[in-house]
C-alpha positions in Angstrom: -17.9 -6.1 9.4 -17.6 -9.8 11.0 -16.8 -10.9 7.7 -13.4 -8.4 7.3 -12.8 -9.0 10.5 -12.6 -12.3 10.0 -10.3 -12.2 6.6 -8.1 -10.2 8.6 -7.6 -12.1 11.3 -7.2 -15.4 8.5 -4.4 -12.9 7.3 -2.8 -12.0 10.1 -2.6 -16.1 11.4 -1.0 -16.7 8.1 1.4 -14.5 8.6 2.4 -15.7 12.1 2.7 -19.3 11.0 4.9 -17.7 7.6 7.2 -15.7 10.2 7.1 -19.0 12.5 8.4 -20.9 9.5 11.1 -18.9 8.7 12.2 -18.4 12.7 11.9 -22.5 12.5 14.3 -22.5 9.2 16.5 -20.4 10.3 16.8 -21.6 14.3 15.0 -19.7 16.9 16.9 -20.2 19.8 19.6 -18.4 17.5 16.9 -15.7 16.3 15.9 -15.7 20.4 19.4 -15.1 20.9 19.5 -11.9 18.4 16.4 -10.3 19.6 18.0 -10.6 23.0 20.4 -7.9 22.3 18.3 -5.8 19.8 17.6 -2.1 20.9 14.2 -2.0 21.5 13.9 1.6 21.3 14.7 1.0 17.8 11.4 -0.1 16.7 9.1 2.4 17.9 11.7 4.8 15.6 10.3 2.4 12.9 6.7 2.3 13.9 7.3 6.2 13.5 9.1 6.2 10.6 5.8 4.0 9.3 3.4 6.5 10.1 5.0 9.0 8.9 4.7 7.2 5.5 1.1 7.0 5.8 0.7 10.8 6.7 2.8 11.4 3.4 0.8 9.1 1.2 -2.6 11.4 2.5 -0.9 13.9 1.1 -1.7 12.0 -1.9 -5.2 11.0 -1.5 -6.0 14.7 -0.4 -4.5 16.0 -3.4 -6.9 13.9 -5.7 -9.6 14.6 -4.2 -8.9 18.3 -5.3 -8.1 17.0 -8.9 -11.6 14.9 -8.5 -13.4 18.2 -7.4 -14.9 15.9 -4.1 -14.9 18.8 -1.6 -16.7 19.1 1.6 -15.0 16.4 3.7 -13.6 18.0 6.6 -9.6 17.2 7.0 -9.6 14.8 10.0 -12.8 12.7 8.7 -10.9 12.9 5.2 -7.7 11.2 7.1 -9.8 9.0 9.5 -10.9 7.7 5.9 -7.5 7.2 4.4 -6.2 5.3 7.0 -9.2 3.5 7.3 -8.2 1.6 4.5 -5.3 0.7 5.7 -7.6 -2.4 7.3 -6.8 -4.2 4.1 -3.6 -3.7 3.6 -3.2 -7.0 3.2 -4.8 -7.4 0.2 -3.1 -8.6 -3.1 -1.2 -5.2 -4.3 -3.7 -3.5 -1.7 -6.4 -3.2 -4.0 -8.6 -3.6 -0.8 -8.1 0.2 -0.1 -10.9 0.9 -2.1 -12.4 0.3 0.8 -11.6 3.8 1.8 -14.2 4.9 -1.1 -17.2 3.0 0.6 -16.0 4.4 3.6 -16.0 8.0 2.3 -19.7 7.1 0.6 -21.4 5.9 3.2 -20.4 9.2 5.1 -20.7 11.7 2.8 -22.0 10.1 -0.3 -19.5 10.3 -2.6 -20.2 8.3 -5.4 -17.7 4.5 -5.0 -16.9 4.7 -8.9 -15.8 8.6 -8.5 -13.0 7.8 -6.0 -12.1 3.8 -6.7 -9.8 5.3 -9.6 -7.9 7.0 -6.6 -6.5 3.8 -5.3 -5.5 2.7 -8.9 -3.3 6.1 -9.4 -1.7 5.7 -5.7 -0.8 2.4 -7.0 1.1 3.6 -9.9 2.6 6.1 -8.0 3.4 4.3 -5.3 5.4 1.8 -8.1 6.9 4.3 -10.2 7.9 5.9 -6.6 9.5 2.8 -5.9 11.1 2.2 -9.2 13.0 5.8 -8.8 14.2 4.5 -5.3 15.7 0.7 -6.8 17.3 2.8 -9.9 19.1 5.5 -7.4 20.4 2.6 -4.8 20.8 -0.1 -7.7 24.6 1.4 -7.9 26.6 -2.2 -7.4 24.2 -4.5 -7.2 24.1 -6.2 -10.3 20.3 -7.3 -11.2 18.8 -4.5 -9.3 17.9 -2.7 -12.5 16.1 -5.4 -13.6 13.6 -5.2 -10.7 13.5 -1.3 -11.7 12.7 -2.0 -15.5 10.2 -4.6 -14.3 8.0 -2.4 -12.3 8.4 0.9 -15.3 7.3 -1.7 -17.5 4.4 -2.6 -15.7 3.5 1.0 -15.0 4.0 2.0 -18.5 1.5 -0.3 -20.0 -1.2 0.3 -17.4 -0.6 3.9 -18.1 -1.0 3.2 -22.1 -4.2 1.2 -22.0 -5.7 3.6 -19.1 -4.4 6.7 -21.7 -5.8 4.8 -24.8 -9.5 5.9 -26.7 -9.5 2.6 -28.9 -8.5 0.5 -25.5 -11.8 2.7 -23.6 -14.6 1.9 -26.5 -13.0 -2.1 -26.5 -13.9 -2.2 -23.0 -17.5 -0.1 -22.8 -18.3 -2.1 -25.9 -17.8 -5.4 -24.0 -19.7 -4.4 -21.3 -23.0 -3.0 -23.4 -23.2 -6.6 -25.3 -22.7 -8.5 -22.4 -25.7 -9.7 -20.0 -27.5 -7.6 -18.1 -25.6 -7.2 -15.1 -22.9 -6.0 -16.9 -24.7 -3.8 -18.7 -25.8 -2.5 -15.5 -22.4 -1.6 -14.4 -21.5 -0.1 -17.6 -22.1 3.9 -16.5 -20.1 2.9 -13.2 -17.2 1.7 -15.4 -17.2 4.8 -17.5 -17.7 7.1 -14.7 -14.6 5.5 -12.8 -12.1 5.3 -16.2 -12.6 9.5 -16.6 -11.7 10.1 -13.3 -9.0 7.3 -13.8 -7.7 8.6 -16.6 -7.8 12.3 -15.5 -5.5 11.3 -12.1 -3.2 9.9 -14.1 -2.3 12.2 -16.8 1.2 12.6 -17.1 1.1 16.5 -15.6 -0.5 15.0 -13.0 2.1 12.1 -12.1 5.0 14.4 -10.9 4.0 15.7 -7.5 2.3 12.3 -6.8 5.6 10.4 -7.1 7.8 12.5 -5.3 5.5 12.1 -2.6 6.0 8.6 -2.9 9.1 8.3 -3.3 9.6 10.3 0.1 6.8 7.9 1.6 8.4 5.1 1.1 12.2 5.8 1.6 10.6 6.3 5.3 9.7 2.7 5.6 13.2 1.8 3.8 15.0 4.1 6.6 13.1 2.1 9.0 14.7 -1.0 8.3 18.1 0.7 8.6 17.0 2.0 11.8 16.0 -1.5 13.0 19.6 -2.8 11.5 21.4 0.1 14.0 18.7 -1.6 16.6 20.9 -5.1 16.0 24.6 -3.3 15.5 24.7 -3.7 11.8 26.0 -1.3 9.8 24.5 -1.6 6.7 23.8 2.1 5.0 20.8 4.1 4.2 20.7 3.9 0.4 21.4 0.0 0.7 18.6 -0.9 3.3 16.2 1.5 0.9 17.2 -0.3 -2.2 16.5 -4.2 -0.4 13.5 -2.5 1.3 12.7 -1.2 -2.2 12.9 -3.8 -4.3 11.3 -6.7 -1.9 8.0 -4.7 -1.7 7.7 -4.0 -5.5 8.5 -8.1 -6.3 5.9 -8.2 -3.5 3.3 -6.0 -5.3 3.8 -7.7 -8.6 2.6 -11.1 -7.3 -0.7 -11.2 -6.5 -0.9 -12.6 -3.0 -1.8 -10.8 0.5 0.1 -8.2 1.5 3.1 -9.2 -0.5 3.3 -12.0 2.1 6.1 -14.6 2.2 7.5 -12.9 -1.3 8.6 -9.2 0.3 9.9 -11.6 3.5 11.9 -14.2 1.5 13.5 -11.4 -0.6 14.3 -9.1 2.1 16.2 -11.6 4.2 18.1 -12.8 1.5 19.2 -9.8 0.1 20.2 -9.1 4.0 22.2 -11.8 4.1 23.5 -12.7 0.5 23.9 -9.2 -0.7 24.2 -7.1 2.9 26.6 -9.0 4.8 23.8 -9.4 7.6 24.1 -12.7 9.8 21.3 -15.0 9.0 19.7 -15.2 12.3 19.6 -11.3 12.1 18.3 -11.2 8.9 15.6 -12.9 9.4 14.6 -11.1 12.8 15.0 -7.8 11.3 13.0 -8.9 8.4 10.2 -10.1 10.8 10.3 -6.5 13.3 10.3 -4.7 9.8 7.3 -6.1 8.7 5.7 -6.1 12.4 6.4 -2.2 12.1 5.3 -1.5 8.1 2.9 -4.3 7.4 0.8 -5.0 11.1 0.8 -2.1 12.7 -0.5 0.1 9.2 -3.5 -3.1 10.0 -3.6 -2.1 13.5 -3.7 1.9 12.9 -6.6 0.9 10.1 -8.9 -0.6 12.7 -8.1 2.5 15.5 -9.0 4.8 12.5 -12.4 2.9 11.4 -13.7 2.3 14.8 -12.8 6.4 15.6 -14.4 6.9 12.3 -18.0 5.1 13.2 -17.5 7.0 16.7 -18.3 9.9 14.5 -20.7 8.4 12.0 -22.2 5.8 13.8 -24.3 4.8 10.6 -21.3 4.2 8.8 -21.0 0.1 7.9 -24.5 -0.5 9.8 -26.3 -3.2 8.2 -27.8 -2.6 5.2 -26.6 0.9 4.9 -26.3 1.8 1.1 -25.4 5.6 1.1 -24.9 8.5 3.3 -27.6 11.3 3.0 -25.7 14.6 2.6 -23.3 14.3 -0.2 -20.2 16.9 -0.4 -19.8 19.0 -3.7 -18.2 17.6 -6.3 -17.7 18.5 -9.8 -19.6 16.8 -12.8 
């Protein structure tokens, strides 16, 4: 636990000295000056709007669990553990969320490589989700559906290989030849690619993805909100489709949370593309990702520490596995 806490809080100064940087850049007596007469009541509508995308996305997680068969985990711990992982959202393309599956082991035993796959499919979801929203608002802005083929491309050859028999044995067969402690993991690996590969079957894709795509035209709608907060004007399907397309060039790159890649797109797109005043693009950009980035870290660690309230053995020190395991289909 000391040790996340402690990559969190390296994350979290890194992103203060990113968002000092551009406040620097740009002039903060000017940026001062902007927040001066932003509508504060403006952000908790974002916070709001924020949440709201992380109840949708539970939607998600709850519904594969059913497709998993992993029954037994009462509703509230089930979303105490989903937003749980929002502790590491700030992971590169928030692979850290698997967290969530040692968090669901260690209270009711379900097995890590059973569930990991889950936060694999919310990831392809989650992109093609995003993809839909860049190719609806790409309408007159010329490159945006370049951003939208780069993130279907992306999904459509993880969904090959994941799809692929030849692609499964290549894999399996590395890990049987290779030492011993990858030998050791080979069962785990299989274990997690079937369940992979049965969330992501293309029957199974649709109801994810509209969930998605409703998720996370939320968090775009909170940046427009957060524009009204400053006077601008700019329109929904515009703030979703800069929203949209600076968090998918920051999933693509693999660095925390997306950070200084999602910022340094969204302001310029604000202010090259948008019409939005420098100084305001750059303080919207920074309460926007205050609202959708920090605070999904903030409601992470109220969740975890309301989760150990209720399983006080979870994360204790050398704790392996919870004792009662739910029912869950072979």
């Amino acid at each position: 636990m000391t040790q996340l806490l402690r990559k969190i809080l390296l994350a979290m100064m890194l992103g203060v000295a990113l968002y000092g940087a551009f406040a620097f850049y740009r002039g903060t007596r000017e940026i001062a000056d902007s927040l001066v007469h932003f509508r504060w009541a403006a952000f908790g509508m974002a916070c709001a709007l924020a949440f709201g995308n992380y109840l949708t996305r539970f939607l998600k997680w709850e519904y594969y669990l059913a497709r998993l068969g992993i029954r037994g985990v009462p509703k509230l711990d089930s979303l105490l553990t989903f937003l749980s992982g929002l502790v590491l959202t700030v992971t590169p393309g928030k692979v850290g969320e698997v967290f969530k599956s040692l968090v669901l082991n260690q209270t009711f035993g379900v097995p890590v490589a059973r569930t990991a796959p889950i936060v694999l499919a919310e990831r392809l979801t989650d992109v093609l989700g995003i993809v839909i929203m860049i190719v609806v608002g790409s309408a007159g802005f010329p490159g945006g559906i370049h951003w939208a083929g780069a993130g279907a491309a992306l999904v459509l050859v993880v969904l090959v290989l994941v799809s692929s028999d030849r692609f499964f044995l290549w894999v399996v067969g590395l890990l049987d030849r290779g030492p011993p402690r990858l030998r050791a993991i080979a069962p785990k690996i299989r274990e997690a690619w079937e369940s992979l590969r049965e969330l992501v079957a293309p029957r199974r894709l649709i109801l994810p993805t509209m969930l998605s795509v409703v998720a996370w035209s939320l968090e775009g709608l909170a940046l427009w909100v957060i524009l009204r907060g400053f006077g601008e004007h700019t329109s929904v399907l515009v703030s979703c489709f800069f929203y949209a397309t600076a968090t998918l060039a920051g999933a693509l790159i693999p660095v925390p949370g997306g950070l200084g890649i999602t910022e340094g797109m969204l302001e310029e797109q604000l202010w090259h593309f948008g019409h939005v005043g420098k100084f305001t693009s750059t303080s919207a950009m920074i309460l926007v990702r205050f609202a959708t980035l920090w605070f999904a870290v903030l409601i992470g660690f109220v969740s975890l520490g309301w989760m150990r309230a209720r399983h006080p053995s979870l994360l204790r020190e050398g704790m392996a596995v919870a004792p009662a395991a739910p029912q869950a289909r072979a």
